[in-house]
N, C-alpha and C positions, 0 to 999 in steps of 0.2 A: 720858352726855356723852363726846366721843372726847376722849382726852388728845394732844398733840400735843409730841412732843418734838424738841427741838434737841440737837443735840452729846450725845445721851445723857440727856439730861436732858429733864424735862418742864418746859413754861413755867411752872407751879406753884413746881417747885423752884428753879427761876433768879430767879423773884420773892422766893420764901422766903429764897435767900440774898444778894439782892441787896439787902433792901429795897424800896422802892417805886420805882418804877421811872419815870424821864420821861416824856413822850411820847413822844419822838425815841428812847428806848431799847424801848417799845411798836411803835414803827413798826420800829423794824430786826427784832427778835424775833418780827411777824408777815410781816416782808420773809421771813425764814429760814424762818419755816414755810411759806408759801405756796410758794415755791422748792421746799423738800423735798415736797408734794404732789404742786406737775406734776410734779418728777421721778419720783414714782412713777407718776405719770398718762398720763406719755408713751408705753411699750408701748401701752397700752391703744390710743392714739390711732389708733398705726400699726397695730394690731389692726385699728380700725372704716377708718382709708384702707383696707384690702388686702381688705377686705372688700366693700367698694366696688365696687372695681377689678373684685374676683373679678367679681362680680355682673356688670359692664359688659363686661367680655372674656368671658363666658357666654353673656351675648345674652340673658342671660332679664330685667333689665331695662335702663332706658338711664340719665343723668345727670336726665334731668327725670323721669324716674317715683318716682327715688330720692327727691329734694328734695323732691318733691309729698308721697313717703309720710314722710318726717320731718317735714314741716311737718305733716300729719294728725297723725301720732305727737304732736308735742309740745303740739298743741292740742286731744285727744284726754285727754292727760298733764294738762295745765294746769286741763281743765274750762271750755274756753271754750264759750261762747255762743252757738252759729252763729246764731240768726236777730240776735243782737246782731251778733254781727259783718260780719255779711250788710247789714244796715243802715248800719253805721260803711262794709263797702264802696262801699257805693252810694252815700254822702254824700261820702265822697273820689271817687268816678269821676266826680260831679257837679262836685266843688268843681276838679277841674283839668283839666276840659275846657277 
């Protein structure tokens, strides 16, 4: 299990020394952690834009080939269903004609 710490500490020990803790001190203690993620998450992001970019100032592919293969990617990732989904498509292409 990853430990997630605030100000040096991990929320284990801030419980430990605080006692039990409210909600409202729950919510602000996962506000700070959540915070301290993207902050570390954020490189990353600008990694995957510039990566993008690369890709489309290359020529080898464009903004729709990208989208098509992440959306493959992550339904690929997920373990979807194609003939379910293929079905669910056609039942919406149906329903808002």
């Amino acid at each position: 299990m990853t430990e997630y710490r605030v100000a040096n500490k991990s929320l284990r020990e801030i419980e430990e020394e605080e006692g039990k803790l409210s909600t409202e001190e729950h919510v602000a203690n996962y506000i700070k952690s959540v915070a301290a993620i993207e902050e570390c998450i954020e490189p990353f992001k600008e990694q995957k834009k510039a990566l993008k970019q690369n890709y489309v100032e290359n020529g080898w592919l464009d903004k729709a080939d990208i989208k098509l293969a992440m959306k493959a990617y992550r339904m690929f990732k997920d373990e979807v269903d194609l003939e379910q989904l293929r079905e669910f498509y056609e039942t919406v292409g149906r329903s808002v004609r």
